[in-house]
C-alpha positions as CSV (number, residue, x, y, z in Angstrom):
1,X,13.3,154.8,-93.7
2,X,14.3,157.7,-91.5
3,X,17.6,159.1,-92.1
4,X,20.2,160.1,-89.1
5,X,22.7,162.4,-89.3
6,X,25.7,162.1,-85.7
7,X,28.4,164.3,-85.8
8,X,30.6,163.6,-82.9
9,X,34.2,163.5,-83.3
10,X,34.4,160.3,-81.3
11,X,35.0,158.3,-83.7
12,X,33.9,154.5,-81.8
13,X,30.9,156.4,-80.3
14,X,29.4,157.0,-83.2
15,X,30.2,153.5,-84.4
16,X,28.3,151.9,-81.9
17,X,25.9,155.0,-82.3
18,X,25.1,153.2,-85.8
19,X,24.9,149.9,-84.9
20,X,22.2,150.4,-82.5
21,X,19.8,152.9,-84.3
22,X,20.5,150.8,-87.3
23,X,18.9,147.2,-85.8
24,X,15.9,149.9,-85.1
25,X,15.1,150.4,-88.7
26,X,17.2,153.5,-89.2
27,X,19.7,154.7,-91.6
28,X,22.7,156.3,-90.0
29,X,25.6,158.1,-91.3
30,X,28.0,160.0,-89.3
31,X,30.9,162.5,-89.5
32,X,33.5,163.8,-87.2
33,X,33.5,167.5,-87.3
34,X,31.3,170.8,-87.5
35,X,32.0,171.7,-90.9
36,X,32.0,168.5,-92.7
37,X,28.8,167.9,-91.0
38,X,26.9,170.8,-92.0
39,X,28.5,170.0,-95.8
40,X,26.7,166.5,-95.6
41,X,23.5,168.8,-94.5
42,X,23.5,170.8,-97.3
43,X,24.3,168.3,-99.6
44,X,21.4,165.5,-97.9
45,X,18.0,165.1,-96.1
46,X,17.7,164.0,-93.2
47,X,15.2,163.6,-90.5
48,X,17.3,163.8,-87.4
49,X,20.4,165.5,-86.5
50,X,22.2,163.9,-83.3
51,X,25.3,166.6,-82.4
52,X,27.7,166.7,-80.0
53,X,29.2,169.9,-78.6
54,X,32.6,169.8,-78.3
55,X,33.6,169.9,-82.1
56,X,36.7,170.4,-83.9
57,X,36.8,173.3,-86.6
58,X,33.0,174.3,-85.5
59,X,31.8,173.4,-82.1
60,X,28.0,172.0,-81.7
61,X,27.0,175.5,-81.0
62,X,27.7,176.6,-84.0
63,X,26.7,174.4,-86.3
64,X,23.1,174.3,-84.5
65,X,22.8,178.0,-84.9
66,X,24.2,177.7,-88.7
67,X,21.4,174.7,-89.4
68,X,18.4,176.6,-87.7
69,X,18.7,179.1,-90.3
70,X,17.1,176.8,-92.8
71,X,15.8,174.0,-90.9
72,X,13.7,173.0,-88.8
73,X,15.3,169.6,-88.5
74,X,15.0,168.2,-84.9
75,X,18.5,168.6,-83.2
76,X,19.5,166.1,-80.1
77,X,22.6,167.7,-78.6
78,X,25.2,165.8,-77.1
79,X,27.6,166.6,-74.1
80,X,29.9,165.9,-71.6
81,X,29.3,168.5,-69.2
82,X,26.3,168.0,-66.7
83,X,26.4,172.0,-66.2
84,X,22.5,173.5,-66.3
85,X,23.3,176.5,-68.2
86,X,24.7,174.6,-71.4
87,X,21.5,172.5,-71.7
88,X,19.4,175.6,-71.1
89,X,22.0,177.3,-74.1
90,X,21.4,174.4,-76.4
91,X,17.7,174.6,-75.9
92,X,17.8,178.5,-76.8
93,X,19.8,178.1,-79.9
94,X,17.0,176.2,-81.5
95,X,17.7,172.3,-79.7
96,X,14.9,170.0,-79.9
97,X,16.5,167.8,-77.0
98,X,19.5,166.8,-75.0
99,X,21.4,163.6,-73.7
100,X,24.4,163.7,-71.1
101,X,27.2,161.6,-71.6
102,X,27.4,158.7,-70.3
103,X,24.0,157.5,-71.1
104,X,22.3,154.2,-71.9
105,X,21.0,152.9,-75.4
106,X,17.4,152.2,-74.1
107,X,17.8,155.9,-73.6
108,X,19.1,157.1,-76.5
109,X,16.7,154.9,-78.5
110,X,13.8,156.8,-76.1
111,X,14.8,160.5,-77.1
112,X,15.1,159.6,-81.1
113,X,11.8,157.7,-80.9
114,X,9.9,160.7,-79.7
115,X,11.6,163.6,-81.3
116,X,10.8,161.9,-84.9
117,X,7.0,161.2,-83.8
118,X,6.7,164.8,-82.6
119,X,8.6,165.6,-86.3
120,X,6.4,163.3,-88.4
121,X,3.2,165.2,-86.4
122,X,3.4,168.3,-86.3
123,X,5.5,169.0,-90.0
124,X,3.0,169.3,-92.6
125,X,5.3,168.4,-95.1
126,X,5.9,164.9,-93.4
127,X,1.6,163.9,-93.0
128,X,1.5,161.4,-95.6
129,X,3.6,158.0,-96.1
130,X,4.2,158.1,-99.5
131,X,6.8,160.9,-99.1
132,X,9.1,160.9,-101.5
133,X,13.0,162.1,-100.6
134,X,15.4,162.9,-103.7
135,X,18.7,164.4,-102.0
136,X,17.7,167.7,-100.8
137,X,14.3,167.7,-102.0
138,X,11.0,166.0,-100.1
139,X,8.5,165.9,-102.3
140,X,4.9,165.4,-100.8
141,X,2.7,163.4,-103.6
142,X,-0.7,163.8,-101.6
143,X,0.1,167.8,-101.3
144,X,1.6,168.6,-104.3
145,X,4.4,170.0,-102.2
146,X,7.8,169.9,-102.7
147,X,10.6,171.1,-100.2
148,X,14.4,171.6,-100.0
149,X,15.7,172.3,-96.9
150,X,13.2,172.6,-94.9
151,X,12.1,175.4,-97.7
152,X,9.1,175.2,-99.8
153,X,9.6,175.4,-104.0
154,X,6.6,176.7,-105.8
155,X,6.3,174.5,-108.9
156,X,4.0,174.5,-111.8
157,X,1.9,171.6,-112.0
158,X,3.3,169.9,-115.0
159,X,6.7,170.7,-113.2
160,X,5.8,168.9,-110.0
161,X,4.5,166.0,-112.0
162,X,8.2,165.9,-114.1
163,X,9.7,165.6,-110.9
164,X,7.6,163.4,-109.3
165,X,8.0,160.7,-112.3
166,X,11.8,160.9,-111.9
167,X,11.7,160.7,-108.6
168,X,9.8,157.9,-108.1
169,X,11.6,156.1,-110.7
170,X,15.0,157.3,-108.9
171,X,18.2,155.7,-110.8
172,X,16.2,155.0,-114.3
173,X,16.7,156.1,-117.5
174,X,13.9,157.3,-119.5
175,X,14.0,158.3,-122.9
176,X,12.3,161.7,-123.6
177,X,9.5,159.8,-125.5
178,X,8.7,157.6,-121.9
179,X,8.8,161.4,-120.2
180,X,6.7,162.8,-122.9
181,X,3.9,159.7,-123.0
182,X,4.0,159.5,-118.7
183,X,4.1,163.2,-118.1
184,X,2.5,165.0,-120.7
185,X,-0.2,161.5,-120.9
186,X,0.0,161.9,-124.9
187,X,1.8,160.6,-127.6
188,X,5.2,161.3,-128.6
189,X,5.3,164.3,-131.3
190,X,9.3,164.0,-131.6
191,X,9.2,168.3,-130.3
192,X,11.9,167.8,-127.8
193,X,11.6,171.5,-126.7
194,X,8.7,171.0,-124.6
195,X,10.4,168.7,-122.8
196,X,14.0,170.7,-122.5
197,X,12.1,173.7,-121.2
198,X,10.4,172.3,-118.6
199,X,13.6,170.6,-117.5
200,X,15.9,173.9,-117.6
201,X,13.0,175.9,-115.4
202,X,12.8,172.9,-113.1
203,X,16.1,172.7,-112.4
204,X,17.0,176.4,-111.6
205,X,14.1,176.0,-109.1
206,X,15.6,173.1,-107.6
207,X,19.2,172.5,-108.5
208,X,22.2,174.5,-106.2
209,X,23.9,174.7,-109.8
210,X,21.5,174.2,-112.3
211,X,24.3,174.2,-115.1
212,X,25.8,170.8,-112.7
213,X,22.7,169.2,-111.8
214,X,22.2,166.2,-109.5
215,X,18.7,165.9,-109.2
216,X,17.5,165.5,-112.5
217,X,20.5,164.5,-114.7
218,X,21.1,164.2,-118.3
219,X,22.2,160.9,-119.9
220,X,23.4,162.0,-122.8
221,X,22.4,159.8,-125.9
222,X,19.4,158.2,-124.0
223,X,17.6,160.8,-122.3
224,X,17.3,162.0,-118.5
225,X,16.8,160.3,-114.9
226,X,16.8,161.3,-111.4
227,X,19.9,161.4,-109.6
228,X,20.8,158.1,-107.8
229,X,21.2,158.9,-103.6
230,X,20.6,155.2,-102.5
């Protein structure tokens, strides 16, 4: 399920924004200014950004320009204003589209459609359907590739497979003799360290604070799991 990001500080617009991309399938969130919306960027994946330029705190200039400098997300602008120079601006900043206000759903629906098939096309990272999405990471099983924000992390092999059997397991807790036997493919030798190591060097690769993680997280008394973002 593609996730989609609208920040638009029109609060019943991006109500009914929802609504409608939801009955397509999607899964919408929305926020109503610049800098909440590039903190729920950071802090989640998403597939399209649908941003509207006049913005409290940070206008939709702004937070385009911030996001292009670590993602190549596509970005449909919003606006008001029907002036050529601020769709050719938008497009310069790094815009993948733009819609002027008033427009129709039919649309709306038009512009997402294509700029997530162009997305899912021409990103390398997005090829295969089996894609795997853990909060900021994307994790590519057919590739062995794993990305956070738009930014590839090298990972060992037996580190890519950790991740990938939390991941895929997102929510569950496994005890570190399930890790060991579905990781490692071996029986259970009760040396914890093996595990703990490839745990800490994972999550300094992945985690923003790897001393507060929330990708891999530990459950202490049980074991470890990956971190819940359903």
């Amino acid at each position: 399920m593609y996730q989609i990001l609208i920040i638009d500080d029109d609060i019943d617009l991006c109500k009914l924004l929802k609504n409608n991309l939801e009955k397509e399938g999607y899964s919408v969130h929305f926020c109503n200014n610049g800098c909440i919306g590039l903190t729920e960027i950071q802090n989640n994946t998403y597939q399209l950004i649908i941003l509207d330029i006049m913005l409290p705190l940070k206008n939709g200039y702004e937070v385009l320009t911030e996001i292009r400098t670590s993602s190549h997300v596509p970005i449909l602008m919003l606006t008001a204003k029907d002036e050529e120079g601020d769709k050719v601006s938008c497009l310069r900043i790094g815009a993948d589209d733009y819609l002027t206000k008033p427009f129709s759903n039919s649309e709306l629906l038009a512009r997402v459609s294509a700029l997530l098939r162009r997305y899912i096309q021409f990103t390398p990272k997005n090829k295969t359907n089996n894609e795997i999405i853990l909060g900021k990471l994307s994790i590519n099983p057919s590739r062995h590739e794993v990305y956070k924000n738009a930014q590839k992390i090298e990972l060992t092999a037996k580190e890519f497979d950790l991740l990938m059997f939390l991941a895929k397991n997102q929510g569950q807790v496994f005890t570190k003799k399930q890790i060991y036997n579905a990781v490692w493919n071996d029986e259970y030798t009760y040396d914890d360290n093996n595990i703990m190591v490839h745990i800490r060097r994972l999550r300094k690769k992945i985690e923003d604070d790897p001393e507060n993680p929330i990708h891999i997280i530990t459950v202490w008394g049980v074991g470890y799991k990956a971190g819940d973002f359903q």
